[in-house]
LOKOLZA-769405 format. One line per 5 residues: their letters; for each residue z negated, y negated, x negated of C-alpha. Coordinates in steps of 0.25 Angstrom, whole numbers, plus 5000, padded with zeros to 4 digits. Last residue first. Layout:
A> Z:Y:X  ...
This chain:
XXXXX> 4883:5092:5088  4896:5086:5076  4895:5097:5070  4897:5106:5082  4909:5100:5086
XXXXX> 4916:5099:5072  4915:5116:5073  4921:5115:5086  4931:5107:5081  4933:5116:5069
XXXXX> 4931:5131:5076  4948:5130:5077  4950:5130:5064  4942:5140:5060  4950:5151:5069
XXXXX> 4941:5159:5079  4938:5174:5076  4944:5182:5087  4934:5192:5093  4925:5181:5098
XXXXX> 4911:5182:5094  4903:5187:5106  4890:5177:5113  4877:5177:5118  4870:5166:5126
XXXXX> 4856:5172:5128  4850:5161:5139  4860:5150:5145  4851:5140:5155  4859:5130:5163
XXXXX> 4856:5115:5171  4843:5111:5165  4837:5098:5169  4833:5091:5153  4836:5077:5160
XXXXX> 4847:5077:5148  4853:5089:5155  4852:5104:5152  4862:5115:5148  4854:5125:5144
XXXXX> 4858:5137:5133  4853:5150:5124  4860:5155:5114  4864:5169:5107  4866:5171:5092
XXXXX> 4866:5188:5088  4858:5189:5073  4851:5202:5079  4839:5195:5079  4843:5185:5091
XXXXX> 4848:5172:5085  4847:5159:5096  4855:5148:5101  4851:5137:5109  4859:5128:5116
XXXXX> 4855:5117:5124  4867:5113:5132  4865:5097:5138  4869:5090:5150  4869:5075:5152
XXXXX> 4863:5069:5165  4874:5066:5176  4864:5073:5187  4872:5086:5190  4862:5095:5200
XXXXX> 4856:5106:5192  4856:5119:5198  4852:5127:5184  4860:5138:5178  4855:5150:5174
XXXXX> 4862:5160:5163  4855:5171:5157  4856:5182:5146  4870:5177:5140  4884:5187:5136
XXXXX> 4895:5186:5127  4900:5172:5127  4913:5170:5117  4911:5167:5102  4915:5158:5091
């Protein structure tokens, strides 16, 4: 788990709410110092895009999280 530490850009589209679902595309990639950071869009199923995220970055939490409670979110992602 982690907590957001900083992204390179952020721009949101004027989109006018049309009832078509929205999806988030999610991309992560490895820069060569082994450091994950991701990059983001939220689009619709007409494919009109609504949010671009560019260089999601983000800190380990200082607290380690219990392994109990990462199951349901761990059940989560197995069943995506």
């Amino acid at each position: 788990m982690a907590l957001p530490r900083s992204i390179e850009s952020l721009t949101l589209y004027r989109q006018s709410i049309n009832g078509a679902n929205i999806y988030a595309e999610v991309q992560p990639t490895t820069a060569l110092n082994g450091e994950l950071h991701f990059d983001a869009r939220v689009v619709d199923s007409q494919g009109r895009l609504y949010l671009e995220l560019k260089d999601y970055r983000t800190s380990p939490m200082a607290d380690a999280v219990e392994p109990g409670l990462l199951v349901p979110l761990q059940e989560l992602m197995k069943d995506s």
